[in-house]
MIDREN-659034 format. One record per residue: x, y, z of N, C-alpha, C in turn. Coordinates in steps of 0.2 Angstrom, whole numbers. Example, Ala and Ser with C-alpha at 12.3 -4.5 7.8 and 13.67 -1.06 7.14 Angstrom:
2
NODE_neast_nnorth_nup_caeast_canorth_caup_ceast_cnorth_cup
NODE_66_-28_39_62_-22_39_66_-16_39
NODE_64_-11_35_68_-5_36_64_0_39
//
This chain:
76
NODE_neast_nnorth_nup_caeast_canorth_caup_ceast_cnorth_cup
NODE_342_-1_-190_338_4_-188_332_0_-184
NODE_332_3_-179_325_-2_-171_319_-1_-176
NODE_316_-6_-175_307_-6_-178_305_0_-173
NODE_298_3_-177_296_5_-172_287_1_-169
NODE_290_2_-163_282_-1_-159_279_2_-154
NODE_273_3_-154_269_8_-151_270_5_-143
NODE_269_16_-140_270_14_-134_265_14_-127
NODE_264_9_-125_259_9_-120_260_14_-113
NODE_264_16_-114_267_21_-105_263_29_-109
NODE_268_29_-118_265_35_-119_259_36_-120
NODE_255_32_-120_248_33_-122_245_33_-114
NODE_247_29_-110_244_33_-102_244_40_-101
NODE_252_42_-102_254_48_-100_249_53_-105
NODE_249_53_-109_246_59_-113_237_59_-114
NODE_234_51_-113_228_52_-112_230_56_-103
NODE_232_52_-99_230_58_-92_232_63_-93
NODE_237_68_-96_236_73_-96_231_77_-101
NODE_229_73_-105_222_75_-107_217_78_-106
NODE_218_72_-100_212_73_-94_204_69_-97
NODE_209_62_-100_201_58_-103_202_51_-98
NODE_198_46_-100_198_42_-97_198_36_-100
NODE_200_31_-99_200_27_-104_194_23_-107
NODE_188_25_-103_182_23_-106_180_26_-112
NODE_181_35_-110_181_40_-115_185_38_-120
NODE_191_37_-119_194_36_-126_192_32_-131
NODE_189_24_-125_188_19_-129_180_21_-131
NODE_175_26_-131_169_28_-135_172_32_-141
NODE_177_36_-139_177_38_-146_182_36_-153
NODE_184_30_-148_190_25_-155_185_21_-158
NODE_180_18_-154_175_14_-156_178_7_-153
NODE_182_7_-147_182_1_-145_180_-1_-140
NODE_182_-3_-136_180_-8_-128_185_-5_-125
NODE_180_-2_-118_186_-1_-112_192_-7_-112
NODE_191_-14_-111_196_-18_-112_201_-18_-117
NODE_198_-16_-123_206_-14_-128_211_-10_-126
NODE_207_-2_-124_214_1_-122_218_0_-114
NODE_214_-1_-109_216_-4_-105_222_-9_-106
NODE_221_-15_-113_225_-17_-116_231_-16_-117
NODE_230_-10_-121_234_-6_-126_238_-3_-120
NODE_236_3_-116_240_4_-109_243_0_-105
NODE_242_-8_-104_247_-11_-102_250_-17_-106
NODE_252_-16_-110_257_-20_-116_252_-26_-116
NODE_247_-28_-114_245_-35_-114_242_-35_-124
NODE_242_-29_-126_239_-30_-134_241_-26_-137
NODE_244_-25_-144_247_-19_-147_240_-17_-152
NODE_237_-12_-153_232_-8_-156_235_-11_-164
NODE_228_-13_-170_229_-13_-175_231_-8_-178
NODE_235_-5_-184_237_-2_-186_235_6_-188
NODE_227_5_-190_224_12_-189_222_14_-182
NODE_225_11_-178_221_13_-171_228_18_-169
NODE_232_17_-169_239_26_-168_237_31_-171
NODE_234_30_-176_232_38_-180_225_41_-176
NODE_220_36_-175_216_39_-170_216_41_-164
NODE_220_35_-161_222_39_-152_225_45_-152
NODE_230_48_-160_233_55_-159_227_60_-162
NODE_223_57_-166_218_62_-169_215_65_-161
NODE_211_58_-159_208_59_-151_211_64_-146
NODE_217_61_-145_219_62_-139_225_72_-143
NODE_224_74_-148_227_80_-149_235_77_-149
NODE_237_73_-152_246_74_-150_246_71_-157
NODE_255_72_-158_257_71_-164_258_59_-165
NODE_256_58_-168_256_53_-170_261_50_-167
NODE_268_52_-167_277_49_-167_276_49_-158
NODE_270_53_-154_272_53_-146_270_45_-145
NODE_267_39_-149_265_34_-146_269_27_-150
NODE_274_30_-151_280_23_-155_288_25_-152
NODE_291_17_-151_297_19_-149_298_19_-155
NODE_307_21_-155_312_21_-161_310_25_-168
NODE_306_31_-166_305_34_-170_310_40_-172
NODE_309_45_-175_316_47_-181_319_53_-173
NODE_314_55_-169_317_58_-162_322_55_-158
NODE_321_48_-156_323_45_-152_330_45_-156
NODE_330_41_-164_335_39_-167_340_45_-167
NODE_340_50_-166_344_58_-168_347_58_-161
NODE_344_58_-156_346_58_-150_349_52_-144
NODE_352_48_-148_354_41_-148_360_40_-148
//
């Protein structure tokens, strides 16, 4: 079974359809515009409570920000 690891494409996508920015999101995570920035382009993978946030933040379900999650795995 694929590890799963969080994905930087999905988290662009669904912050832009948000309609946040990524400064916005990094005031409300509590971090540095340079973390998500990060975290948007694979240069850093977010510690561990930081997925549950960006989904709290950003309104989506938690599984839209990790590949190889139990969706992927069904439809494989």
């Amino acid at each position: 079974m694929p590890a799963r690891t969080f994905s930087p494409d999905a988290l662009r996508q669904i912050r832009r359809e948000r309609g946040v920015t990524q400064v916005e999101l990094a005031a409300a995570l509590g971090r540095s515009f340079t973390s998500v920035s990060m975290y948007e382009n694979g240069r850093s993978t977010p510690p561990v409570e930081v997925p549950a946030a960006i989904a709290d933040t950003l309104n989506a379900p938690m599984d839209a920000f990790v590949t190889g999650s139990a969706r992927e795995l069904v439809s494989a």
